[in-house]
VOPAGU-2260 file (C-alpha; in pm, 1 decimal, decimal comma):
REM VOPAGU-2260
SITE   aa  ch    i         X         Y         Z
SITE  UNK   A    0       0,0       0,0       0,0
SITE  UNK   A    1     311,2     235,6     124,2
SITE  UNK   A    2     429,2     183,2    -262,9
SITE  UNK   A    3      70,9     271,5    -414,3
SITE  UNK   A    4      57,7     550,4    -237,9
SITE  UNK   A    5     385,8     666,2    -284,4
SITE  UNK   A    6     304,1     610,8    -678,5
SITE  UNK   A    7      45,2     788,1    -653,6
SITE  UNK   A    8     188,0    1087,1    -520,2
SITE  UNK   A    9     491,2    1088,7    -767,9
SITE  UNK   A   10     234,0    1121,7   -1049,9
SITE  UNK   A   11      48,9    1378,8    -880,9
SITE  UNK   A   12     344,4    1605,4    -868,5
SITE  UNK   A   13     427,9    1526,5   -1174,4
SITE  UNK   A   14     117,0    1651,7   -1321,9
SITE  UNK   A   15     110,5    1968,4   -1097,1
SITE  UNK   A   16     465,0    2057,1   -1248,8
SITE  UNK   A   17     314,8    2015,3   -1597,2
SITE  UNK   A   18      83,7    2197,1   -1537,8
SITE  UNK   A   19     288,8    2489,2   -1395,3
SITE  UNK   A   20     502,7    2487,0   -1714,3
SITE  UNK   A   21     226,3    2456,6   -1919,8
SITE  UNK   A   22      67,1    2785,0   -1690,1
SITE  UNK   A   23     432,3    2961,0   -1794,7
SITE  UNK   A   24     324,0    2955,8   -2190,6
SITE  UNK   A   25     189,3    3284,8   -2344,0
SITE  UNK   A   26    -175,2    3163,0   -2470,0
SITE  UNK   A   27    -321,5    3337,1   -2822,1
SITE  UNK   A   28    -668,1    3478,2   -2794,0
SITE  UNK   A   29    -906,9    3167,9   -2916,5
SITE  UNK   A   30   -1160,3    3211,9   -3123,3
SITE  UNK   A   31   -1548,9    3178,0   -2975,1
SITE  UNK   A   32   -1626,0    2817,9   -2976,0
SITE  UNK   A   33   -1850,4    2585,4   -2742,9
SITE  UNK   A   34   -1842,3    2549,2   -2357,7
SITE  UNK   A   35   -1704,0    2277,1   -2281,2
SITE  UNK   A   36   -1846,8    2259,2   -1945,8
SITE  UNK   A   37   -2150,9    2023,4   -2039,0
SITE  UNK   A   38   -2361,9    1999,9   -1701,8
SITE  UNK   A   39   -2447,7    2361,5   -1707,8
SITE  UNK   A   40   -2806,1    2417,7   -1826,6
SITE  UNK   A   41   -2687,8    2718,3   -1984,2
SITE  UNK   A   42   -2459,5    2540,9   -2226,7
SITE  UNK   A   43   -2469,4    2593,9   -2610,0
SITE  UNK   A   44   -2460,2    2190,5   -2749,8
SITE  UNK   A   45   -2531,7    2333,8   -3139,2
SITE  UNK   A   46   -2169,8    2360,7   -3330,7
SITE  UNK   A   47   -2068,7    2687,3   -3462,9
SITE  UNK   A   48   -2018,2    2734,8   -3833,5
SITE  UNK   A   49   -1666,9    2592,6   -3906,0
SITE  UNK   A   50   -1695,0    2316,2   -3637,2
SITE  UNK   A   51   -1589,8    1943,6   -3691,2
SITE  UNK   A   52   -1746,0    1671,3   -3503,1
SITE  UNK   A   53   -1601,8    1645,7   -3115,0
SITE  UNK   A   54   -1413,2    1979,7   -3170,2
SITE  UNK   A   55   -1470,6    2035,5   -2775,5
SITE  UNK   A   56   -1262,1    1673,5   -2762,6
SITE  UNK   A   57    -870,5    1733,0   -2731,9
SITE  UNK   A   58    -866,4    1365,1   -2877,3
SITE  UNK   A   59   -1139,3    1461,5   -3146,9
SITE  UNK   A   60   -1341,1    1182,1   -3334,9
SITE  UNK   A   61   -1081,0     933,8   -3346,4
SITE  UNK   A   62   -1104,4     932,9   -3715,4
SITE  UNK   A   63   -1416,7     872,6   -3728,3
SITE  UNK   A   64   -1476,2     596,0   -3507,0
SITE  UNK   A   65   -1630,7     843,6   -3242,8
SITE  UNK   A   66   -1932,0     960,9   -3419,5
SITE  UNK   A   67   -1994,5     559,7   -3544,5
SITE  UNK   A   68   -2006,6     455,3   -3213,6
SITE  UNK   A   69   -2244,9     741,8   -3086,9
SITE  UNK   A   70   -2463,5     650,6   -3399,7
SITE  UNK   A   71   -2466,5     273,8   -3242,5
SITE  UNK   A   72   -2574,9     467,4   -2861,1
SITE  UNK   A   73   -2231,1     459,6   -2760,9
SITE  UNK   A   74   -2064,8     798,8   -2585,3
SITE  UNK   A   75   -1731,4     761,3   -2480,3
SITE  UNK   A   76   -1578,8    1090,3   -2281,2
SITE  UNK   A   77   -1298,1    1181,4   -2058,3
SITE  UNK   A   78   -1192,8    1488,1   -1814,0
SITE  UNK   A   79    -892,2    1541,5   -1633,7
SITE  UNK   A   80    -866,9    1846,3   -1327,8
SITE  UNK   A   81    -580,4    2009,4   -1211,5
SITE  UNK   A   82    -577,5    2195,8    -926,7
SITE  UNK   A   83    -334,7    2365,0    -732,0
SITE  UNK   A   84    -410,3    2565,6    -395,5
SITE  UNK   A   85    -214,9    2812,9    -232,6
SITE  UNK   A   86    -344,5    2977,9     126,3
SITE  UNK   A   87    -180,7    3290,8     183,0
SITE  UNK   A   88    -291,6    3362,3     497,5
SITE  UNK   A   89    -502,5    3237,4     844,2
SITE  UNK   A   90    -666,1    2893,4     800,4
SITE  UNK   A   91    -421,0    2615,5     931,2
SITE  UNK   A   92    -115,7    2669,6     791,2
SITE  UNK   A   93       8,2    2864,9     492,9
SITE  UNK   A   94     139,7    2681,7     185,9
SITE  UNK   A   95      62,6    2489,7    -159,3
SITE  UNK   A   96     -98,0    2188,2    -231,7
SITE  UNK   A   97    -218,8    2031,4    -541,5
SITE  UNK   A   98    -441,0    1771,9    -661,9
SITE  UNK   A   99    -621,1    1604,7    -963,8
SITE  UNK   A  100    -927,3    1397,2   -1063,1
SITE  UNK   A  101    -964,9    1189,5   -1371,2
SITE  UNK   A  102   -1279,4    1070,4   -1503,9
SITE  UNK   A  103   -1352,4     812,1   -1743,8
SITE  UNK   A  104   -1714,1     779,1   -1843,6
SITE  UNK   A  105   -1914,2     549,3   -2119,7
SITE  UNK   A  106   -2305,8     649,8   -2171,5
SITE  UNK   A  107   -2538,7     360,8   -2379,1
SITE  UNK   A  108   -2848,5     451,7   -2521,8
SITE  UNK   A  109   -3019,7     161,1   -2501,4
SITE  UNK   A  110   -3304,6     317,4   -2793,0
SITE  UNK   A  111   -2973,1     275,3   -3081,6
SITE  UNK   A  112   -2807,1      -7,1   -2891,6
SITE  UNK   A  113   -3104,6    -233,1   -2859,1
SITE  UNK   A  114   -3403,7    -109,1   -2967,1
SITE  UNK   A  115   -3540,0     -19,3   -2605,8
SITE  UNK   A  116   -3629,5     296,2   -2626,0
SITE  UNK   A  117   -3633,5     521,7   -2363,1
SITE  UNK   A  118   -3331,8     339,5   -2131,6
SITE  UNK   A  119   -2965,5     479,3   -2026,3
SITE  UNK   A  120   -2692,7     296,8   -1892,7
SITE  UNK   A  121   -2402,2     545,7   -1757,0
SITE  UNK   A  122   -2055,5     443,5   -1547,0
SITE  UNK   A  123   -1767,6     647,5   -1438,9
SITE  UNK   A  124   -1484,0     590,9   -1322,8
SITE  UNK   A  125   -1298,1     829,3   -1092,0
SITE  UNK   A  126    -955,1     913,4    -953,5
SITE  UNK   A  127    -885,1    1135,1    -737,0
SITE  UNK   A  128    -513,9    1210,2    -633,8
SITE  UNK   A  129    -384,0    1484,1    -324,3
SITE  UNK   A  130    -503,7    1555,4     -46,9
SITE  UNK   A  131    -753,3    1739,3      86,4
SITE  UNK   A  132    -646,6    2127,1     104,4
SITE  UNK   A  133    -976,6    2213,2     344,8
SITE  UNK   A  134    -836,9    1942,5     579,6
SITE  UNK   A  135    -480,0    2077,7     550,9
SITE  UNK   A  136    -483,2    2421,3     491,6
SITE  UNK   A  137    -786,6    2629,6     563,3
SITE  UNK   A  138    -987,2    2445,2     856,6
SITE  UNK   A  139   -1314,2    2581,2     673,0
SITE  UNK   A  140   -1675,2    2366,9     704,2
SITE  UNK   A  141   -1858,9    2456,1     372,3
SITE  UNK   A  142   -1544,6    2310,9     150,6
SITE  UNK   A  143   -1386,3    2585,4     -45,9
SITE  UNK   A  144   -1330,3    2345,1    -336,2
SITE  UNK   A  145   -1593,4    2087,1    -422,4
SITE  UNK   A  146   -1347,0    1825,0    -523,0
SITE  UNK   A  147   -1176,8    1808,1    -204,1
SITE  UNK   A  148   -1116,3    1457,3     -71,8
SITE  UNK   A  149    -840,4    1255,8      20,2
SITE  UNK   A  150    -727,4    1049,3    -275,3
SITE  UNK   A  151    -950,9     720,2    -419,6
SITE  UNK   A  152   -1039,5     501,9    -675,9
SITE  UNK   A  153   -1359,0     411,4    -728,0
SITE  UNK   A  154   -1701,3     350,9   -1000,0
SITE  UNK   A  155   -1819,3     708,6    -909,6
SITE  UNK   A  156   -2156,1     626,3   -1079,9
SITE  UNK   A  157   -2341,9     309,5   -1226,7
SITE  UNK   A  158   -2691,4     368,5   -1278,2
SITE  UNK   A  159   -2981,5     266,5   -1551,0
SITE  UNK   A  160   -3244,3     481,6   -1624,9
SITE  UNK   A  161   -3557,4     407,4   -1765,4
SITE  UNK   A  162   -3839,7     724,3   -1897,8
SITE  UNK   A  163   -4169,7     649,1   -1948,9
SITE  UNK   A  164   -4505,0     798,1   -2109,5
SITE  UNK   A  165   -4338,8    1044,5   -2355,7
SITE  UNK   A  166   -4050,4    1169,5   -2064,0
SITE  UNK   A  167   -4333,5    1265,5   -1828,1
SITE  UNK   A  168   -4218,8     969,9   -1538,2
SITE  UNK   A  169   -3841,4     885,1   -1496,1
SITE  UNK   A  170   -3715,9     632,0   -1338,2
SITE  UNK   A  171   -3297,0     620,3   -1215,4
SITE  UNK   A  172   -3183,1     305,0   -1009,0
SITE  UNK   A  173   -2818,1     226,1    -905,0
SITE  UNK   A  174   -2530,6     397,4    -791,1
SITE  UNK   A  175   -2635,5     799,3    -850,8
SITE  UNK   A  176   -2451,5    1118,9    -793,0
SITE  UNK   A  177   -2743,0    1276,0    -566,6
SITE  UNK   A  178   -2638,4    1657,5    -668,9
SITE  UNK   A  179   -2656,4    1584,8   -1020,7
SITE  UNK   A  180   -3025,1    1527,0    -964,4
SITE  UNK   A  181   -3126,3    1718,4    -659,7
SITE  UNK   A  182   -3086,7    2042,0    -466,3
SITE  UNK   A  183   -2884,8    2189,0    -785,3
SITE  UNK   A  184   -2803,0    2507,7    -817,2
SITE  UNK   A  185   -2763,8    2564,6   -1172,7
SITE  UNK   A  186   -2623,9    2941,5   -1221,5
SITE  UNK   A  187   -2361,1    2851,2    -915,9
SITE  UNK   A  188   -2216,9    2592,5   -1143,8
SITE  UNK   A  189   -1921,5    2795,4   -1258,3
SITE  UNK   A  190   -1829,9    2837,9    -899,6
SITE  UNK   A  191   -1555,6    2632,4    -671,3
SITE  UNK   A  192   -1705,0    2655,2    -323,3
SITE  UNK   A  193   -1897,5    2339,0    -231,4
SITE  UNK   A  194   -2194,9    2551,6     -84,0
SITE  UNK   A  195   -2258,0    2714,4    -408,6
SITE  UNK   A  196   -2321,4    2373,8    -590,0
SITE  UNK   A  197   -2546,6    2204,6    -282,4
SITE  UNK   A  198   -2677,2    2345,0      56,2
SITE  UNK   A  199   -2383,8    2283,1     321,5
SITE  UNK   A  200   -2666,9    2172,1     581,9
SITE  UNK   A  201   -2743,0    1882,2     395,5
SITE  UNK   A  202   -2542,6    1665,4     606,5
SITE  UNK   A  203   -2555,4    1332,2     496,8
SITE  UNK   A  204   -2603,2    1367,9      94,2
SITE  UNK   A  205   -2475,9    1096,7    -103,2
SITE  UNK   A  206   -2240,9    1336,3    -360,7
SITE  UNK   A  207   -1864,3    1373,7    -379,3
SITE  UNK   A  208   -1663,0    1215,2    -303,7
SITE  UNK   A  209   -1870,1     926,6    -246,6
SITE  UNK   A  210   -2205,0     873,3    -438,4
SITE  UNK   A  211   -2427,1     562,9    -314,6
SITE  UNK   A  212   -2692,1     359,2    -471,8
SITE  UNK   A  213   -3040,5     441,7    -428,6
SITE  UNK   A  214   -3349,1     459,7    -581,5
SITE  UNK   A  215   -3495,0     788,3    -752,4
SITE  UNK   A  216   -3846,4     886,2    -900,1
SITE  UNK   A  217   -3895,7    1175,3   -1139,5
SITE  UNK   A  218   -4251,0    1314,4   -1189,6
SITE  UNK   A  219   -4296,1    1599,4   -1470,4
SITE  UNK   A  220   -4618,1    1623,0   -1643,8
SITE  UNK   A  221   -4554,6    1955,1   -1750,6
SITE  UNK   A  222   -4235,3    2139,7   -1903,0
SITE  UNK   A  223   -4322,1    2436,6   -1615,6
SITE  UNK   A  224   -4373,8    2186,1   -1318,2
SITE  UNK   A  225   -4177,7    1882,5   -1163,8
SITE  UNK   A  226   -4135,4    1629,4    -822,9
SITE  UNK   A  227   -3866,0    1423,0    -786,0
SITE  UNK   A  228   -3825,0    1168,2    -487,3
SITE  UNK   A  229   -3505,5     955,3    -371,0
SITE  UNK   A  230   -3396,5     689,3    -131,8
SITE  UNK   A  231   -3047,8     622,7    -130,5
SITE  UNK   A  232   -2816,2     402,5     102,3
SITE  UNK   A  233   -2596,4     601,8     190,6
SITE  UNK   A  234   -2358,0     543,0     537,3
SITE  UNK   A  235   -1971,1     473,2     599,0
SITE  UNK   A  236   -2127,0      94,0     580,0
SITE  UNK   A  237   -2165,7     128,0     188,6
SITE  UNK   A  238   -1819,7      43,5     -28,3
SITE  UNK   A  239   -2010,3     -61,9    -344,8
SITE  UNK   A  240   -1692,7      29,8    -615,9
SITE  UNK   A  241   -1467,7     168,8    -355,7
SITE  UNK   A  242   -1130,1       4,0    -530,6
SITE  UNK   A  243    -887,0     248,0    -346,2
SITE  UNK   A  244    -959,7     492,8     -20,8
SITE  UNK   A  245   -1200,9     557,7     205,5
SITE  UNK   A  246   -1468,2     827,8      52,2
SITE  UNK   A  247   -1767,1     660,4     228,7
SITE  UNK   A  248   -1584,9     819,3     530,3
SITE  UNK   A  249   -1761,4    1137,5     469,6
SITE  UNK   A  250   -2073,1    1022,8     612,0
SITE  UNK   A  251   -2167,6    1088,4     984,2
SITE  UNK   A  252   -2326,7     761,3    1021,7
SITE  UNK   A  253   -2253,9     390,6    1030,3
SITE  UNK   A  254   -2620,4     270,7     880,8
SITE  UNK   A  255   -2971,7     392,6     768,7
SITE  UNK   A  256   -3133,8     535,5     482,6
SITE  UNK   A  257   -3083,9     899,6     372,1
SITE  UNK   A  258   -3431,4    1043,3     212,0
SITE  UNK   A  259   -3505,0    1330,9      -9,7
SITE  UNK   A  260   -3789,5    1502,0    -186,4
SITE  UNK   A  261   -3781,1    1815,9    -391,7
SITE  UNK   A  262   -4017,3    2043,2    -647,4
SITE  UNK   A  263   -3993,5    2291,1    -868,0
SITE  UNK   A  264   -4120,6    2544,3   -1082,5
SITE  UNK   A  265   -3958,0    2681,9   -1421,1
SITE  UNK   A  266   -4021,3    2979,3   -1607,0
SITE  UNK   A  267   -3921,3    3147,1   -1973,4
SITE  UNK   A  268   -4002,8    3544,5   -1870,4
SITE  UNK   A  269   -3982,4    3640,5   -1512,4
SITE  UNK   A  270   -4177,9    4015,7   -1414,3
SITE  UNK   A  271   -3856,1    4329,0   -1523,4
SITE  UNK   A  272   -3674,2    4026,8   -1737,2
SITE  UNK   A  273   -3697,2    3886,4   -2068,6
SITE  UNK   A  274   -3498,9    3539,6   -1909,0
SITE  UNK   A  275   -3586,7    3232,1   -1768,2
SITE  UNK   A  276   -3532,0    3079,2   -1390,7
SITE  UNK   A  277   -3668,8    2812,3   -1165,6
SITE  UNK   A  278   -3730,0    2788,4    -794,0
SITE  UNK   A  279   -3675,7    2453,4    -593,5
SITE  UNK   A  280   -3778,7    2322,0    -282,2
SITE  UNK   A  281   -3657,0    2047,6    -121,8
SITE  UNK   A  282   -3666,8    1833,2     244,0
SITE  UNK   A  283   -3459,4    1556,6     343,8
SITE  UNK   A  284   -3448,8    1312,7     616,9
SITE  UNK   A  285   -3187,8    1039,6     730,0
SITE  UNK   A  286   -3269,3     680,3     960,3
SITE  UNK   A  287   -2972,4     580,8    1078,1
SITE  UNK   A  288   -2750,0     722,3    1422,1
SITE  UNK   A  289   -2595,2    1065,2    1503,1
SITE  UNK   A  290   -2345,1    1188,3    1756,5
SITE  UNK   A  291   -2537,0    1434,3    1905,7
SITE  UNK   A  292   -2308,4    1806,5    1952,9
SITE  UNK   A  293   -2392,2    1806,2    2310,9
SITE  UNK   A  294   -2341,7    1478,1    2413,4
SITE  UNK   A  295   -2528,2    1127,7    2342,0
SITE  UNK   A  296   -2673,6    1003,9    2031,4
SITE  UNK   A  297   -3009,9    1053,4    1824,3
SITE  UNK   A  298   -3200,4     815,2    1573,3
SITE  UNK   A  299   -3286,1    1039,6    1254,2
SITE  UNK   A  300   -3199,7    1397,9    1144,0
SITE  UNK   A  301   -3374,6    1614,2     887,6
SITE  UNK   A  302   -3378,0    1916,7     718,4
SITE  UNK   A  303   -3492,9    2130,1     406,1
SITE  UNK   A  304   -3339,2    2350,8     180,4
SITE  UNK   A  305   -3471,9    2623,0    -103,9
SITE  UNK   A  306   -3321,6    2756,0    -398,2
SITE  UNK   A  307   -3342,5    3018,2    -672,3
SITE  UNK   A  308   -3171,8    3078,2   -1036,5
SITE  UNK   A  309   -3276,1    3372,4   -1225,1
SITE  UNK   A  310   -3111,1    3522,9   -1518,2
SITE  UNK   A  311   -3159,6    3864,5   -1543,5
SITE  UNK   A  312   -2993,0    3984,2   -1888,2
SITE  UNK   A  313   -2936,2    3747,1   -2270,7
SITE  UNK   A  314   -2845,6    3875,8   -2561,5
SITE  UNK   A  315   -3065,8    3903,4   -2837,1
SITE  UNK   A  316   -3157,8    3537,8   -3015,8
SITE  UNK   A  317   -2888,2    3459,5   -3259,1
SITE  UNK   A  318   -2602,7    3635,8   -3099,1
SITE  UNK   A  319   -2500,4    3328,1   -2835,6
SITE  UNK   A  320   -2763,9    3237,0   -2581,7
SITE  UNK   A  321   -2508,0    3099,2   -2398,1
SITE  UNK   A  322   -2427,3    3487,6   -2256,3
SITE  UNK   A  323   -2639,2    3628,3   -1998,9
SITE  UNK   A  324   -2575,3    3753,5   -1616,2
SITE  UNK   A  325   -2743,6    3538,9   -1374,4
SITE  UNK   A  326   -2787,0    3515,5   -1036,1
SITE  UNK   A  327   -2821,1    3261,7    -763,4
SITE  UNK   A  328   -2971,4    3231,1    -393,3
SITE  UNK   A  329   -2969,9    2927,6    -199,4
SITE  UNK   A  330   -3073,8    2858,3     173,5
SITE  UNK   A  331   -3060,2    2594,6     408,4
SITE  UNK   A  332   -3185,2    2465,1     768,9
SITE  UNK   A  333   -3057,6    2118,2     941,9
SITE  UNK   A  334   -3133,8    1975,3    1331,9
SITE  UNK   A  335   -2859,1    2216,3    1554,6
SITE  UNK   A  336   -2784,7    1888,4    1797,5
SITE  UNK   A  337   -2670,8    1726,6    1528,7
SITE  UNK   A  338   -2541,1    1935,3    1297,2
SITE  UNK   A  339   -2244,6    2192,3    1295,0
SITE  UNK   A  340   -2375,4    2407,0     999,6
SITE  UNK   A  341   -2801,6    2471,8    1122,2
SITE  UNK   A  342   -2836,8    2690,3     867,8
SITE  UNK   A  343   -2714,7    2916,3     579,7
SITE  UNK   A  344   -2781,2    3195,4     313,6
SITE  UNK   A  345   -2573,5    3153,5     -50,3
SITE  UNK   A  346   -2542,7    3419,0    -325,1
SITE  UNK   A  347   -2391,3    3484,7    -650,2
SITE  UNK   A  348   -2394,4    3631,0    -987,0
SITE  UNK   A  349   -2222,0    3561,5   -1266,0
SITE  UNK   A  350   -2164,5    3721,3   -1625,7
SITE  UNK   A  351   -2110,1    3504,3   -1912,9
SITE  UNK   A  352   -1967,8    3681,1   -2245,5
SITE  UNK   A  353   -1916,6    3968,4   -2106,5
SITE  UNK   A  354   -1675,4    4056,4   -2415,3
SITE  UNK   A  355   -1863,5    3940,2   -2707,2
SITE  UNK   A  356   -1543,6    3851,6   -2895,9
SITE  UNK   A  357   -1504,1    3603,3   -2554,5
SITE  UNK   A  358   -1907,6    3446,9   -2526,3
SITE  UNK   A  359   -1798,6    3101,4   -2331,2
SITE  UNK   A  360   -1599,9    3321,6   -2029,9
SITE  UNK   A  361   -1703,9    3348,5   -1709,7
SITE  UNK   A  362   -1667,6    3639,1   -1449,9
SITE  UNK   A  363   -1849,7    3555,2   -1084,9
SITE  UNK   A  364   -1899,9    3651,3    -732,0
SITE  UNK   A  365   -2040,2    3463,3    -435,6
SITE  UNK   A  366   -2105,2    3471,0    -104,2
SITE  UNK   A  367   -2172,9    3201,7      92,5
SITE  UNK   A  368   -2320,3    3259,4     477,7
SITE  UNK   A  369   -2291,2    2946,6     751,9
SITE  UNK   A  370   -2434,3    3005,0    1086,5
SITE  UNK   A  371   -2276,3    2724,2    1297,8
SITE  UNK   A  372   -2512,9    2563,9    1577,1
SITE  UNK   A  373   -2393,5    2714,7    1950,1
SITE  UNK   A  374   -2423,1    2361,5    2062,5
SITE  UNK   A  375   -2085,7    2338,8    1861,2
SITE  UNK   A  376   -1948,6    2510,5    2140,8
SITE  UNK   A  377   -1677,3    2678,0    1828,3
SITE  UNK   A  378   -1522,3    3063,0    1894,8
SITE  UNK   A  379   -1723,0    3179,4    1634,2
SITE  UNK   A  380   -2065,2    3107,7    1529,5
SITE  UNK   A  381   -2029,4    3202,6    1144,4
SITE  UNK   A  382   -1839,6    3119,8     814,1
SITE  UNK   A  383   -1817,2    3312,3     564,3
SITE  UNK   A  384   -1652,1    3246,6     226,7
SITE  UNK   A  385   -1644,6    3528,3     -58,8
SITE  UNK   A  386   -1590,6    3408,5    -361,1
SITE  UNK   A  387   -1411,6    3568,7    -688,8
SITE  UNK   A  388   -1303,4    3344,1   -1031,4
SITE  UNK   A  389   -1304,1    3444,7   -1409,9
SITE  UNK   A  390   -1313,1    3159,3   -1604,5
SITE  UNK   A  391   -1092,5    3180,4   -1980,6
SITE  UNK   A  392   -1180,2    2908,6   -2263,9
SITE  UNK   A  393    -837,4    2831,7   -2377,8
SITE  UNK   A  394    -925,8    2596,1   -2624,2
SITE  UNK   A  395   -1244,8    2415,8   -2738,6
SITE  UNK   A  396   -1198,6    2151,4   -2482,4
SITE  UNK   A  397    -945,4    2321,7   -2216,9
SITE  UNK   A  398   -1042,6    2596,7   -1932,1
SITE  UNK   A  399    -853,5    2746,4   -1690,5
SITE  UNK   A  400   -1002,5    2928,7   -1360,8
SITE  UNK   A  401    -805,1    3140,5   -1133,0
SITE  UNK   A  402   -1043,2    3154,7    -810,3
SITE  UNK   A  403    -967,2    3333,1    -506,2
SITE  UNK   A  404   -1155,0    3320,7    -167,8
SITE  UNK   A  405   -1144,8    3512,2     141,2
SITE  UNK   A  406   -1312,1    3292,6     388,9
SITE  UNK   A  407   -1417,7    3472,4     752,4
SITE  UNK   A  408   -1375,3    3210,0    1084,0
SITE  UNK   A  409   -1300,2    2901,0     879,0
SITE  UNK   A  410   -1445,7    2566,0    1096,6
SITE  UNK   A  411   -1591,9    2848,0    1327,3
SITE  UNK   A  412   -1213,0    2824,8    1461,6
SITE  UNK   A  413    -925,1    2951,9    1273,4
SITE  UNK   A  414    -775,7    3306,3    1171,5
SITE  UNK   A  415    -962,1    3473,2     860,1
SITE  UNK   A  416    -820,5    3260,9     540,5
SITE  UNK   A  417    -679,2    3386,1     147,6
SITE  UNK   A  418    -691,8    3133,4     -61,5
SITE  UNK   A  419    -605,6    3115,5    -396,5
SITE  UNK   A  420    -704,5    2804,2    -694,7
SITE  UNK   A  421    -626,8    2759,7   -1011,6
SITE  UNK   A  422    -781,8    2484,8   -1167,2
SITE  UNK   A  423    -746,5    2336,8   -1537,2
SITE  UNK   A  424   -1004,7    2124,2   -1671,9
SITE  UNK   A  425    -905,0    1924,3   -1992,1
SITE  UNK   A  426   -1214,6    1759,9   -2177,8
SITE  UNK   A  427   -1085,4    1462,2   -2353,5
């Protein structure tokens, strides 16, 4: 183990000192092209005139062979993160750190594969290398860097889905990422800090670094109007495709059943704005045994969470609806026995485009507010973590994001933190 790990490490620095060098290069402006960053609602999929096939691929169609196998329901992708950290100040300790995630993912559409229409089977494999710079450097609860883990191995996700009656009923069973499905919070995307991707109370959710099978339901009858429900397994008992690590660490409990129900509204024209948004609303519940902050232990925790996305500004159709300014709120409550963060306010606002010549960039601010419970017993009964990044599209399939942070009481505990990140993300 001593010599996997020491492996391991080797390669890690190894990549971060690539990617230095690589940092060191003067970079030509690129020309406007598609985002490569495909989760994001906001994202263009249509090719620009001029475009080949995969041209946000650095590996591109593999002669061919790439768009034959997506004609047979077969989608084959990669992405590889760099990251390197540097706290300048408070937290821990001062210093560097670096670390990197690779993902290997296949996607069959069982409609072209088999002739059963309506079905998806998705895996991915994940890697994760370095350790974990909130653990070592800042001290702060609501993860300044949603990647942060220490380092594993593992089938992130293996799920089938199955829709039914024209898309209205969906139905997702296996091992599911629970934040690509609920308590999303699409226009915080862009963003590094965990609590602008999911609400920091949610205690016990079954996302990175360790996703866990479960069961979801998906109810939308109407392109304005959805439920969704989800049962998942998740507890440090569950090691279903754990090949390396410990992610199922994460969780605060040794068995049970976490819970989770959410709806939502969407809407095209909002009252002052031409744009679209959405409004969720979510609760969540958990069976199993918690370490109460106070002493003793409970059976069962709960909580709820609510957000908002609203863009307020697009361009006018046929000049890149992938440009806008949005904005984002997001808030929060969870059981104060039981857990550290009992509730918390999130903000942001981001403007895509803001340089026409430059329509995939990314300029954003957040703010991200979490009250910790008294029963804590911490210095402090806040966090707060500001949030800066501009986001360049270097090429058609690489980004890079310089991110800063300047995070108030991190853990509740430590001095007030700078931290810088710059993270490369290479779309394979």
């Amino acid at each position: 183990m001593s010599v996997q790990k020491g492996a391991r490490a080797a390669f890690t620095a190894l990549l971060i000192n690539a990617l230095i060098n690589l940092l060191a290069l003067p970079v030509a402006a690129k020309p406007a092209t598609l985002d490569p960053l495909a989760h994001h609602e906001h994202a263009d999929a249509a090719q620009v005139p001029g475009d080949t096939p995969f041209v946000n691929n650095a590996t591109g169609d593999w002669s061919g062979a790439r768009q034959r196998l997506r004609e047979q329901g077969v989608t084959l992708n990669a992405q590889l993160v760099l990251e390197g950290f540097h706290n300048f100040l408070g937290g821990l300790k001062t210093g560097t750190e670096g670390a990197l995630t690779f993902d290997l993912n296949l996607a069959l559409d069982t409609g072209k594969a088999v002739h059963w229409h309506g079905g998806t089977l998705y895996v991915d494999l994940e890697d994760h290398a370095g350790q974990n710079p909130s653990t070592v450097l800042t001290g702060d609860l609501q993860t300044f860097d949603k990647l942060n883990s220490t380092p594993y191995l593992q089938i992130f996700e293996l799920w089938y889905q199955q829709t039914l009656f024209d898309g209205w009923l969906r139905l997702k069973l296996g091992k599911v990422d629970a934040n690509t499905e609920f308590s999303v919070i699409d226009n915080g995307l862009p963003f590094l800090n965990a609590s602008t991707q999911v609400a920091p109370t949610i205690i016990v959710f079954p996302t990175t670094p360790d996703p866990m099978p479960g069961a979801n339901l998906f109810f939308a009858p109407a392109n304005w109007w959805y439920a969704s429900f989800g049962a998942f397994y998740a507890n440090r008992s569950d090691t279903f495709g754990d090949f390396f690590g410990h992610p199922q660490n994460v969780q605060l409990t040794d068995f049970g059943t976490f819970l989770i129900g959410e709806t939502g509204i969407r809407w095209h024209h909002a009252p002052g704005s031409a744009a679209g948004g959405n409004l969720k609303l979510g609760a969540w519940g958990h069976t199993g045994t918690f370490n109460r902050l106070g002493g003793g232990r409970q059976r069962g925790t709960d909580g709820y969470y609510a957000v908002l996305d609203q863009t307020l500004w697009q361009p006018s159709p046929g000049q890149g609806h992938n440009r806008g300014i949005r904005i984002f709120f997001e808030s929060g409550h969870a059981q104060p026995d039981v857990s550290i963060i009992d509730w918390n306010v999130t903000g942001g606002i981001t403007w895509t485009g803001m340089v026409a010549a430059r329509q995939h960039d990314i300029l954003g601010f957040s703010a991200n507010y979490a009250h910790l419970s008294v029963q804590a017993g911490l210095p402090y009964t806040y966090e707060l973590a500001l949030e800066g990044l501009y986001r360049f599209r270097l090429l058609p399939w690489m980004t890079l994001l310089p991110d800063l942070q300047y995070i108030l009481h991190p853990g509740g505990f430590y001095p007030n933190a700078v931290i810088g990140t710059l993270d490369v993300t290479v779309q394979f």
